[in-house]
C-alpha positions in Angstrom: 127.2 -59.5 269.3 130.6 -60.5 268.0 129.2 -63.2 265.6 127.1 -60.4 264.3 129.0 -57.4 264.3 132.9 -58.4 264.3 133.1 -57.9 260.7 131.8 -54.8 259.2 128.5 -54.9 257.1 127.9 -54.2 253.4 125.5 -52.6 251.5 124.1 -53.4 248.1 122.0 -51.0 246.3 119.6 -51.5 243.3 117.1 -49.6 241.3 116.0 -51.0 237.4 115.5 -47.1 236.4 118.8 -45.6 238.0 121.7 -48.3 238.4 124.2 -45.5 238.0 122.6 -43.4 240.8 121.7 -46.5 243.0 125.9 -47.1 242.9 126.4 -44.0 244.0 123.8 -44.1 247.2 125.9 -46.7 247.9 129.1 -45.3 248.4 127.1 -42.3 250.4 125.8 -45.2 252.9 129.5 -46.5 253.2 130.0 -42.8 254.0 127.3 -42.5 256.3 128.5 -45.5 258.2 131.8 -44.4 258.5 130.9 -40.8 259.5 128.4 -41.8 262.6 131.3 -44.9 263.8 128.4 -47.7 263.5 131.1 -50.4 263.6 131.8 -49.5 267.0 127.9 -48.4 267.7 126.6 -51.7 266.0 128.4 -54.2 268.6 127.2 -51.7 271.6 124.0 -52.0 270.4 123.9 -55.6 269.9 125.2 -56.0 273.5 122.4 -53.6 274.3 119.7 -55.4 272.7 120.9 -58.9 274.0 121.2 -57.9 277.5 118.1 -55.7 278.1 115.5 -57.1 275.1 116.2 -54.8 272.9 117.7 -51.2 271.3 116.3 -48.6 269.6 117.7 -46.3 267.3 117.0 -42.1 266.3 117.8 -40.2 263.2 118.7 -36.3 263.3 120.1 -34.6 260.8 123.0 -32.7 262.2 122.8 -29.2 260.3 126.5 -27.8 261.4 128.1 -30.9 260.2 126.1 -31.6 257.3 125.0 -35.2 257.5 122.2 -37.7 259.4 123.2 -39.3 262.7 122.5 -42.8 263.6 122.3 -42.9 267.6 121.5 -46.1 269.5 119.7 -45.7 272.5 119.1 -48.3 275.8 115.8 -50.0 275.9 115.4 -48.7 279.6 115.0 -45.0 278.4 112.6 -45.8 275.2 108.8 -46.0 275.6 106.7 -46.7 272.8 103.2 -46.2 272.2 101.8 -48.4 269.4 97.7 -49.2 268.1 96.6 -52.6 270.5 95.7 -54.3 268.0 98.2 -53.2 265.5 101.9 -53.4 267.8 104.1 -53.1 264.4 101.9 -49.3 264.2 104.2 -47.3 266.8 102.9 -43.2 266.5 104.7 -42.1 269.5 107.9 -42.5 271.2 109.0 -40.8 274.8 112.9 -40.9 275.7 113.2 -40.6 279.1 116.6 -40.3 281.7 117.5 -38.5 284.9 119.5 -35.4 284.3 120.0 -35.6 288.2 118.6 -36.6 291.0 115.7 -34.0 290.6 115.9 -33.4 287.1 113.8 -35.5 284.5 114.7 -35.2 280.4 111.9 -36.2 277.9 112.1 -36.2 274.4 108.7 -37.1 272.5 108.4 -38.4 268.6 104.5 -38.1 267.8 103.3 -39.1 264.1 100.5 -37.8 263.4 99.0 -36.7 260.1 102.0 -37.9 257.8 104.4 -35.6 259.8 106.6 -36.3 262.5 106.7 -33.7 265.5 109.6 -33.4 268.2 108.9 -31.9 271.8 111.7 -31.7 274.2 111.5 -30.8 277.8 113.1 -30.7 281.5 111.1 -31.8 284.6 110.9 -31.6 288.2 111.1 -34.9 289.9 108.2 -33.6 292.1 105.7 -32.6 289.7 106.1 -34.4 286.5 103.3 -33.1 285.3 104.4 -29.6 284.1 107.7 -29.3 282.6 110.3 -26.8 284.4 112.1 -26.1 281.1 111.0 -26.5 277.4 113.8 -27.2 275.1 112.1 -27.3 272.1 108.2 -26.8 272.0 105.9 -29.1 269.6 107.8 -28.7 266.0 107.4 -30.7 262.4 111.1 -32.1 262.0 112.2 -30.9 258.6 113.7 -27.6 256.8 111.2 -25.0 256.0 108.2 -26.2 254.5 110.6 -29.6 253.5 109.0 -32.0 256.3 109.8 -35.8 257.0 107.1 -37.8 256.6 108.1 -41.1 258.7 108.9 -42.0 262.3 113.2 -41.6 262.6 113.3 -44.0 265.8 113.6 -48.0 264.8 113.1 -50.3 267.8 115.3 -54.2 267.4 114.4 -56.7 269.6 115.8 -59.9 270.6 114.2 -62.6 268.8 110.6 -61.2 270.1 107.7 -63.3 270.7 104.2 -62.5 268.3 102.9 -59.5 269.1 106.2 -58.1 271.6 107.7 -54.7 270.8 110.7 -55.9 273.0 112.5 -59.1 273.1 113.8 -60.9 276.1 117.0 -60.3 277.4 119.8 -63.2 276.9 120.8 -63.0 281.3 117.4 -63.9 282.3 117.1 -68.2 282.0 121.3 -67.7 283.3 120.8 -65.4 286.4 119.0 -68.5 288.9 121.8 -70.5 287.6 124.7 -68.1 288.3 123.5 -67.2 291.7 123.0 -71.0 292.1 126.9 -71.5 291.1 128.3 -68.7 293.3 126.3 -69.8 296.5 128.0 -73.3 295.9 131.3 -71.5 295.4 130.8 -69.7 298.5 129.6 -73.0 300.7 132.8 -74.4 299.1 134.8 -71.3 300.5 133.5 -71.5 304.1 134.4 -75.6 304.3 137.8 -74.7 303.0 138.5 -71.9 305.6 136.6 -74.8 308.4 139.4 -76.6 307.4 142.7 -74.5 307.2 141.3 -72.7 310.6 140.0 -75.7 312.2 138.5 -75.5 315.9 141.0 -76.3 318.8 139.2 -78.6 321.4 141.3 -79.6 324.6 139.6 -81.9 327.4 139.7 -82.8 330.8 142.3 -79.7 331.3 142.2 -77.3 333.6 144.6 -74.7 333.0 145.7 -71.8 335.5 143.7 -68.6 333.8 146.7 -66.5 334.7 149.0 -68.9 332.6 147.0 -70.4 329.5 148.8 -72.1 326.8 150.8 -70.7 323.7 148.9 -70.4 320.6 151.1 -69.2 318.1 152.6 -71.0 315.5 155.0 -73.8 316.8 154.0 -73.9 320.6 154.4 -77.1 322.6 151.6 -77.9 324.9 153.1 -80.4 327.9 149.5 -81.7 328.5 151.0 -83.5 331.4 151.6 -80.1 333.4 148.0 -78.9 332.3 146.6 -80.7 335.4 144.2 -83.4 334.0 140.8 -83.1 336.0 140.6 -85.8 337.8 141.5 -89.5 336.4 140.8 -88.7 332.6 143.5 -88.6 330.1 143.9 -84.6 329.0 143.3 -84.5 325.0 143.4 -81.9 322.3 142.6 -82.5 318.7 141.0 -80.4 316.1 137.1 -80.6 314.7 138.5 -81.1 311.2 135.3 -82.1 308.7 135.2 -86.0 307.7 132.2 -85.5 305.2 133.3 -86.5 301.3 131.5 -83.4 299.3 134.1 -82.4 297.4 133.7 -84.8 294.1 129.8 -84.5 294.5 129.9 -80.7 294.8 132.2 -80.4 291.7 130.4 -82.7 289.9 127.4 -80.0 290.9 128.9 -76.9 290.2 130.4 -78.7 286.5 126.7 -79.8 285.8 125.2 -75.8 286.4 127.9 -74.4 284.3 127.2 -76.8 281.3 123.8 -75.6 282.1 124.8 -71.8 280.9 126.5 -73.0 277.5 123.2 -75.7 276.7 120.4 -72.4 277.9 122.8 -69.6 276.1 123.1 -71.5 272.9 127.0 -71.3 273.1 129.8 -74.3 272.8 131.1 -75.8 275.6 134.8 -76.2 275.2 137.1 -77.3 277.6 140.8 -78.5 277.0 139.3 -82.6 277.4 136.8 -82.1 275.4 139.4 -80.4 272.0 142.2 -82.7 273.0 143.2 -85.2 270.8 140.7 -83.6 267.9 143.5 -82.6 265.8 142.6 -80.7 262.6 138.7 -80.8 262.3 136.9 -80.5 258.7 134.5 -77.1 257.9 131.7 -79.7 258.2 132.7 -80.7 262.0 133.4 -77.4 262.8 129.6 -75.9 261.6 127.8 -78.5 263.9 130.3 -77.9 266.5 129.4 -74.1 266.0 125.5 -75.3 264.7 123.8 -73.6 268.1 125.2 -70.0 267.8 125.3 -70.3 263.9 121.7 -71.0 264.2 120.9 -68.4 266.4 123.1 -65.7 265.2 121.4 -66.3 261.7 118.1 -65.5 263.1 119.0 -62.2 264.7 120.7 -61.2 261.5 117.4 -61.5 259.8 116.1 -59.1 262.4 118.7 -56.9 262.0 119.2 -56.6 258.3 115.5 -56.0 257.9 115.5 -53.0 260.4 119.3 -51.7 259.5 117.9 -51.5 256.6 114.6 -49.1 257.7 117.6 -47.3 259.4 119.6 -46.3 256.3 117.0 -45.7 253.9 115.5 -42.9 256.7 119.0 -41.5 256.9 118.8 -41.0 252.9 115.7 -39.9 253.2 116.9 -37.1 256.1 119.3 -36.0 253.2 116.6 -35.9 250.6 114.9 -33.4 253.2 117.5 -31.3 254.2 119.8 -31.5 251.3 117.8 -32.0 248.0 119.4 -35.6 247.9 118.4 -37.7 244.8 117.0 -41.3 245.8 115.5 -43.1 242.7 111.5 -44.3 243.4 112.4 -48.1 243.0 115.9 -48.1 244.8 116.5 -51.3 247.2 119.2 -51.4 250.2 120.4 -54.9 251.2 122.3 -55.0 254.3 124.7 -57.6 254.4 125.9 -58.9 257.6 128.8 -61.1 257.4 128.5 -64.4 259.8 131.7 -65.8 260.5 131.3 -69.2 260.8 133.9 -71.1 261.3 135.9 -73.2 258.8 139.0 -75.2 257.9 140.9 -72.6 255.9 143.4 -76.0 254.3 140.5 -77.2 253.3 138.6 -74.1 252.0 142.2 -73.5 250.0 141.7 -77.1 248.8 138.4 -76.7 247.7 139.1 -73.3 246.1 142.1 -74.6 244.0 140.5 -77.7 242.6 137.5 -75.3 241.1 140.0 -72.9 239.6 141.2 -76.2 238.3 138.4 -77.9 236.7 137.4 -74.4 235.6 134.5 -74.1 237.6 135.1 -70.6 239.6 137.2 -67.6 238.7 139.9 -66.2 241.0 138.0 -63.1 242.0 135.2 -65.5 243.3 136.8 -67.6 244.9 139.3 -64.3 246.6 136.0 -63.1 247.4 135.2 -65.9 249.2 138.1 -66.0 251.2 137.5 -62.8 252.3 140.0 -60.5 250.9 139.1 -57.1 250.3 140.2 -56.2 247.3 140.4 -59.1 244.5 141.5 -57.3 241.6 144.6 -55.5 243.5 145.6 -58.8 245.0 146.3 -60.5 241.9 147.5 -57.8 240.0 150.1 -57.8 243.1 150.5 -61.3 242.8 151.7 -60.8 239.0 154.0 -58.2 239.7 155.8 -60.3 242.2 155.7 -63.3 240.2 157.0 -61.1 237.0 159.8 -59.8 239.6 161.0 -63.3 240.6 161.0 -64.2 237.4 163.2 -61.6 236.3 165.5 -61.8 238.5 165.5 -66.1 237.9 166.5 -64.8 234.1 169.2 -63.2 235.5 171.0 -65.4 237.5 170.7 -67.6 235.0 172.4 -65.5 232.3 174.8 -64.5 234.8 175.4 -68.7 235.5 
């Protein structure tokens, strides 16, 4: 979720009739975004969807504050209803959640006819068949006779299977193996405290119930006065465990945890494994990083394609309920921002020798580096350098 949603997306709208306009959209989405806090719902929701299998999203327009809200949703309260033999064709969605213990909430999206109806409704635990409280009867979601004519929830699963409205969660190949791990912690726990505690056995002793021997912490036992039963030597020793597990049992537990890195698609790093690396090139880095790279790539192409479903209904809210202006052939590319990793000297390196040869400008190249704003940065840059240099000139008059 943090390879996806660390840094905050982009948008990058288009339209051949309207460019003007489409520029202008996309300042609103930047506005949008900001207003509903998706930076902060975006990661929650990719948590979300890689834990349960999947998120879903609802648009309302909020009338009072004048503007479309985005709200994310967990997969365990969604429940679509989609064609059999058509899963991508969802008509109806039911939220459901416990209010209290005998209180039910249900919210239903049904699209039927080119118009989207809301019913909302409270219900008693003990007869979910007839609801207890309406909140809002069966009504077309719009302003007056200005009705939406789409579905405002978007489901995002985790990399689904064909034909899977939800995706699988991320825990469910680890779970065996953590389990697996904290029994052997546990077993390993119960030896130690066999150890540190061990048993007390003393033999052929017969001690006087009335007088038994000291047990606390620095006692001396005179095994002599404990009369020995007959002709055996008295003894005491403790049952201390003389079975070598420890190496094979790490070994063990060391083998189930790279288990968790190889099934989760993560890197393994431990301090043997980076030591003596010294400065690694972008190159060794992206195959050290290839697994999640590769993986967070294919969620993002998930995710772009339904952010984007997202934002274009939350224009399409304020085309409803505000009159808004969205040209016929405008596009929305959602940029998410991967950050792989990389060897900044190098990337500096790289960057300066095409400034150099004339192959790049410094904009690009800024760009690249990820700083936000090219054109103040080196206008900055000039003023500084024009400062230092005026001040050179000076001391070297004053010389």
């Amino acid at each position: 979720a943090s390879w996806q949603f660390e840094e905050s997306i982009d948008f990058n709208c288009t339209s051949k009739s309207a460019q003007n306009r489409a520029e202008e959209i996309e300042d609103d989405l930047y506005e949008i975004h900001k207003d509903n806090k998706m930076d902060e719902k975006l990661i929650q929701a990719a948590i979300e969807c890689n834990i349960s299998g999947g998120v879903a999203f609802k648009l309302k327009y909020d009338e009072q504050k004048g503007y479309p809200r985005i709200l994310p949703r967990n997969r365990i309260e969604c429940f679509p209803v989609y064609e059999f033999d058509d899963y991508e064709n969802i008509h109806r969605v039911h939220f459901i959640a416990f209010e209290d213990e005998h209180t039910i909430w249900k919210q239903t999206f049904d699209f039927t006819g080119g118009r989207c109806y809301v019913f909302e409704a409270k219900y008693d635990v003990r007869e979910i068949g007839t609801p207890k409280v309406i909140i809002q009867d069966w009504q077309a979601i719009g302003k007056n006779n200005n009705l939406i004519d789409f579905l405002p929830v978007y489901i995002i699963a985790n990399t689904p299977q064909l034909g899977e409205v939800w995706g699988h969660p991320e825990p469910k190949d680890l779970i065996p193996i953590i389990n697996e791990i904290n029994r052997k912690y546990s077993d390993l726990s119960d030896s130690l405290r066999f150890d540190m505690f061990a048993i007390t056995v003393m033999m052929n002793m017969n001690f006087d119930p009335n007088n038994p021997p000291k047990t606390k912490a620095g006692a001396v036992w005179d095994l002599a006065g404990g009369s020995p039963t007959g002709t055996q030597k008295a003894d005491v020793f403790k049952l201390e465990s003389q079975f070598s597990y420890i190496e094979s049992l790490k070994y063990h537990i060391d083998s189930l945890k790279a288990a968790l890195f190889e099934f989760s698609e993560t890197v393994n790093l431990s301090v043997d494994k980076v030591s003596g690396m010294g400065s690694l090139s972008g190159v060794a880095l992206k195959l050290l990083f290839s697994a999640i790279i590769s993986k967070t790539n294919k969620k993002n192409t998930i995710w772009s394609a339904r952010l984007r479903d997202i934002y274009f209904g939350t224009l399409k809210l304020k085309q409803v309920y505000e009159g808004y202006k969205i040209p016929d052939d405008l596009d929305i590319e959602v940029i998410i921002h991967n950050p792989i990793p990389q060897n900044e000297r190098e990337e500096i390196e790289v960057a300066t020798a095409k400034l150099a040869a004339g192959l790049s400008s410094v904009t690009t190249e800024m760009n690249k580096l990820g700083i936000e704003d090219p054109e103040a940065e080196i206008a900055k840059i000039i003023e500084e350098k024009n400062t230092f240099d005026k001040a050179f000139a000076d001391k070297r008059e004053a010389e």
